[in-house]
C-alpha positions as CSV (number, residue, x, y, z in Angstrom):
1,X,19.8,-45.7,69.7
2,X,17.7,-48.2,71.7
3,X,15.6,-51.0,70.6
4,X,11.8,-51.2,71.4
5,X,10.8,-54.5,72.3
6,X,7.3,-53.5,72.5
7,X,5.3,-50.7,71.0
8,X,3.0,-49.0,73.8
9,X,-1.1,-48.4,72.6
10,X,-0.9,-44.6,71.2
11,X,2.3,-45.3,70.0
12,X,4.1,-45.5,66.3
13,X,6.2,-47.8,65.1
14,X,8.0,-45.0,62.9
15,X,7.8,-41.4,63.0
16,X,8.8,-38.8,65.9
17,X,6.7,-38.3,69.4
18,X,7.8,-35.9,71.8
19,X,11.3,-35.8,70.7
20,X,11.6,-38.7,70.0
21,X,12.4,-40.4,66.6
22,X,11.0,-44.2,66.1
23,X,11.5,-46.1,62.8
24,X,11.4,-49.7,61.6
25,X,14.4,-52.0,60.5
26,X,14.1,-55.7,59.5
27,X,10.7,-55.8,61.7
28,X,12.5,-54.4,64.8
29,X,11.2,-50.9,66.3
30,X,13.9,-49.0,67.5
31,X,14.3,-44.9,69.2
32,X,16.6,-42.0,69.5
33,X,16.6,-38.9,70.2
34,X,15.4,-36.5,67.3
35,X,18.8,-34.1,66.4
36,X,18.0,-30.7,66.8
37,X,20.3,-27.6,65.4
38,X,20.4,-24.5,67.2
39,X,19.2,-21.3,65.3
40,X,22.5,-19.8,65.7
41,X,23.7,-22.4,63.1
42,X,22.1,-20.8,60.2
43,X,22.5,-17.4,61.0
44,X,26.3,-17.1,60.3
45,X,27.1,-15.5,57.5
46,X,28.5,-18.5,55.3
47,X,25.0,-20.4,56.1
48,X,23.3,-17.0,54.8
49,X,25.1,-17.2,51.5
50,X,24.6,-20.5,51.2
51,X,20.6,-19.9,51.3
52,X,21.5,-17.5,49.4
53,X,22.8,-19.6,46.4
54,X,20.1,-21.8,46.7
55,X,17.5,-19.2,46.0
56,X,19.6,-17.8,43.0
57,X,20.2,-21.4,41.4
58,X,16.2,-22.0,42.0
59,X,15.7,-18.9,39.5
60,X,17.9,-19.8,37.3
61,X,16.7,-23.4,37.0
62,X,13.0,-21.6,36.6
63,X,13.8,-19.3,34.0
64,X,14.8,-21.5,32.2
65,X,12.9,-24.9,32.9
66,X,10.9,-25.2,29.7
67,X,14.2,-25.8,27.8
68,X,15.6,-28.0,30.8
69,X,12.3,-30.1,30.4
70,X,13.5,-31.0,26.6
71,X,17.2,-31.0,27.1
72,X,17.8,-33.3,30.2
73,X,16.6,-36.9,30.5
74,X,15.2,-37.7,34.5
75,X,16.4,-40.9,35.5
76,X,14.1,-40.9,38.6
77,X,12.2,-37.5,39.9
78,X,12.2,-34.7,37.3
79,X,14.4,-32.8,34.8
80,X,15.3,-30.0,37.0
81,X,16.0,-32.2,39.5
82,X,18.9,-33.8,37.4
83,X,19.8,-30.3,36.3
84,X,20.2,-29.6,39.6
85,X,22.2,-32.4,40.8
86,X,24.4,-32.2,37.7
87,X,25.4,-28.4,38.1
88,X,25.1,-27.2,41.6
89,X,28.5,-27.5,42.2
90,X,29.4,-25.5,39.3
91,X,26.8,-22.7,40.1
92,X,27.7,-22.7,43.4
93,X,30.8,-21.6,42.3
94,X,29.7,-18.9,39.7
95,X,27.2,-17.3,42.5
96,X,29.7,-17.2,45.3
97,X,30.6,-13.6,44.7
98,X,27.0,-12.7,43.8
99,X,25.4,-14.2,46.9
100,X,28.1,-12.4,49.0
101,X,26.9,-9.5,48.0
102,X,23.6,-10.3,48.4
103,X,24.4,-11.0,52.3
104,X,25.9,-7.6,52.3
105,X,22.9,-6.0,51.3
106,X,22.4,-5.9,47.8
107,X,19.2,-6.8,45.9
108,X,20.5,-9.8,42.9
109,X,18.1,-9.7,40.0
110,X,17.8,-12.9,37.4
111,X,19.7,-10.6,35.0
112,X,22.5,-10.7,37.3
113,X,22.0,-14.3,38.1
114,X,22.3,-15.3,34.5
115,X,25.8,-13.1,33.9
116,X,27.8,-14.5,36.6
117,X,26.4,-17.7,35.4
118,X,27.6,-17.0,31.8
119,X,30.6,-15.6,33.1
120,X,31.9,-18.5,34.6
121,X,30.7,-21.0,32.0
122,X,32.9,-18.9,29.6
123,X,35.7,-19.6,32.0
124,X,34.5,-23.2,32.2
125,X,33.3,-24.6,29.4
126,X,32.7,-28.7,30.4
127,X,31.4,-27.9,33.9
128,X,27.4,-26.7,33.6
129,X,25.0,-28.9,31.1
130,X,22.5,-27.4,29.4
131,X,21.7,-30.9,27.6
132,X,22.1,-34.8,29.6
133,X,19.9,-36.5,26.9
134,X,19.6,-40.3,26.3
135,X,21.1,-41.4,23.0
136,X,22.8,-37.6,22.3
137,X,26.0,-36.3,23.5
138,X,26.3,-34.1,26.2
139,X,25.8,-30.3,25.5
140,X,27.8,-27.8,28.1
141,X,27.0,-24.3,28.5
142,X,30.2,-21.6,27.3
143,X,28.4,-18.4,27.7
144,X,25.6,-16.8,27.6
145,X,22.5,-19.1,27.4
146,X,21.7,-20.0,23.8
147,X,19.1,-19.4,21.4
148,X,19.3,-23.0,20.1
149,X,20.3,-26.3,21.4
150,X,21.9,-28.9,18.9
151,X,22.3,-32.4,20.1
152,X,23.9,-35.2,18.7
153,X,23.1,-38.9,18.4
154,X,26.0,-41.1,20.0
155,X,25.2,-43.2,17.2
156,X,24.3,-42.4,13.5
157,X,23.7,-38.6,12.4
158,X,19.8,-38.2,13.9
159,X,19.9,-34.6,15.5
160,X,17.5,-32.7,17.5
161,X,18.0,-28.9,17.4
162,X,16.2,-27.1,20.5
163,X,14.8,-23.7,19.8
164,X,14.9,-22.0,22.8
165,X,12.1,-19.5,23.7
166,X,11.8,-18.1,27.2
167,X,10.9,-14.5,28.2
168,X,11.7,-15.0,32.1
169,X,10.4,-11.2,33.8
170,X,12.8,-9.8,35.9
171,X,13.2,-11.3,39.1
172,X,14.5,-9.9,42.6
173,X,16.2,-11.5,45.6
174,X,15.4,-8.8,48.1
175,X,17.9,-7.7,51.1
176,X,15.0,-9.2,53.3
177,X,15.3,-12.9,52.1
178,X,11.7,-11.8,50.4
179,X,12.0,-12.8,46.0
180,X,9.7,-10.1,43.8
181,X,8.7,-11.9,40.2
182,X,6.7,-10.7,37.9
183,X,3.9,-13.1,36.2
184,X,6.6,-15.9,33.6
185,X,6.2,-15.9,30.1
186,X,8.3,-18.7,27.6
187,X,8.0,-20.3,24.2
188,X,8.4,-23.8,24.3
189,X,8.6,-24.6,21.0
190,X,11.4,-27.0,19.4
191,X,12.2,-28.3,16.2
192,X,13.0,-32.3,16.0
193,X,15.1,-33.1,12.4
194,X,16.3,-36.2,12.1
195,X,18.5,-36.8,9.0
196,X,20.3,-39.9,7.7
197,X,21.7,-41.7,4.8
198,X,18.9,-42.7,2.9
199,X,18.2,-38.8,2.0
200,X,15.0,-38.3,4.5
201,X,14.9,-35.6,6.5
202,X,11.8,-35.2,9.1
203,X,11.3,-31.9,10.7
204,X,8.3,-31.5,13.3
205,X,7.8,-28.4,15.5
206,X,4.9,-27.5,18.3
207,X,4.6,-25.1,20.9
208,X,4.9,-26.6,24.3
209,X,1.1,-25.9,25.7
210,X,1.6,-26.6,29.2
211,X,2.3,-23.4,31.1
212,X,5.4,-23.0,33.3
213,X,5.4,-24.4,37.0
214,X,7.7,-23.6,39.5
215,X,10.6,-26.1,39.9
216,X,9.8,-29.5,42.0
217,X,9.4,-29.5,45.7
218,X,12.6,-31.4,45.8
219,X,14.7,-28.7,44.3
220,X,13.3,-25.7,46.0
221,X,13.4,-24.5,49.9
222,X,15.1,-22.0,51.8
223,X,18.3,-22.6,53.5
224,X,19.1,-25.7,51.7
225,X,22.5,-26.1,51.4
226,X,22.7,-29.9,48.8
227,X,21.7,-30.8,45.6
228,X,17.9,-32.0,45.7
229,X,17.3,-34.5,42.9
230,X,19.2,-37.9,41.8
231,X,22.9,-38.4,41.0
232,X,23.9,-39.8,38.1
């Protein structure tokens, strides 16, 4: 790293040139050299199933990101983001075997996504949540994905039941790194009750009217091997 007393005409205080990487600290420019990795690096087959579980967590996070959108509260970025940064350790785990396979040659559809996912919830029941809500207790998935979504107030007895309604189409992780999809359906809808002592109950209901995007920039990308959204 070398400091730059002076910034040449044609030249940027921050950014790369020629190799080069300049930035700004405390109002001093400074250089170094920009890091390169060889291509050899992710080629080997524990980087391959590593992109590999990234693709097969980004399908799952999508086939199920209108209920994500109501169960997690962002703290900075998006829902699926957090989602992501909660659980990909845990779905790292449960696609291990899958993504193996998928190295070896096998095309991985979101149906079998979604069984090892189950699979291992059912084996570990606190380690993947399906609900980080502020004000309501954690919710932690211990099987197959569910139809509804209770959560609990931390304080009081106010509850918010989630009616899950998603109709992903099949999806396909290719032996050539290529994903087939069909076009994505879903519900939306969700039922809010909120009950407490005086006797009131207060139900309201709607069907989500904004279509399905894919997951956030920040969560998605080939060959990514960390979580891409905020900690918590």
């Amino acid at each position: 790293m070398a400091q730059i007393k002076q910034v040449g005409i044609g030249r940027k205080s921050s950014g790369t040139i020629d190799g080069i990487t300049y930035y700004t600290v405390n109002g001093k420019t400074f250089a170094r050299t920009t890091p390169t990795m060889p291509a050899s690096v992710y080629n080997t087959p524990e980087a391959r199933t590593r992109q590999a579980i990234f693709k097969m967590v980004q399908m799952h996070i999508k086939h199920h990101l209108r209920t994500i959108r109501q169960t997690i509260t962002n703290k900075s970025g998006s829902p699926s983001n957090r989602y992501f940064s909660l659980n990909y350790k845990a779905l790292s785990q449960a696609l291990q075997a899958l993504a193996e396979l998928y190295v070896n040659g096998q095309d991985v559809t979101i149906t079998d996504v979604e069984q090892a996912i189950s699979d291992y919830a059912a084996e570990h029941p606190t380690s993947i949540k399906i609900a980080s809500k502020s004000g309501y207790a954690d919710v932690y998935l211990t099987g197959p994905w569910p139809d509804t979504i209770t959560l609990n107030a931390l304080a009081g007895d106010r509850t918010v039941i989630i009616i899950v309604a998603e109709n992903g189409t099949q999806t396909t992780i290719n032996a050539d790194g290529t994903v087939t999809t069909g076009q994505y359906t879903g519900g939306g809808s969700n039922t809010n009750t909120g009950d407490n002592t005086g006797g009131g109950t207060t139900t309201g209901g709607g069907t989500d009217p904004n279509p399905d995007p894919d997951p956030d920039p920040s969560t998605g990308g080939g060959g990514n091997t960390g979580g891409g959204g905020d900690e918590d």
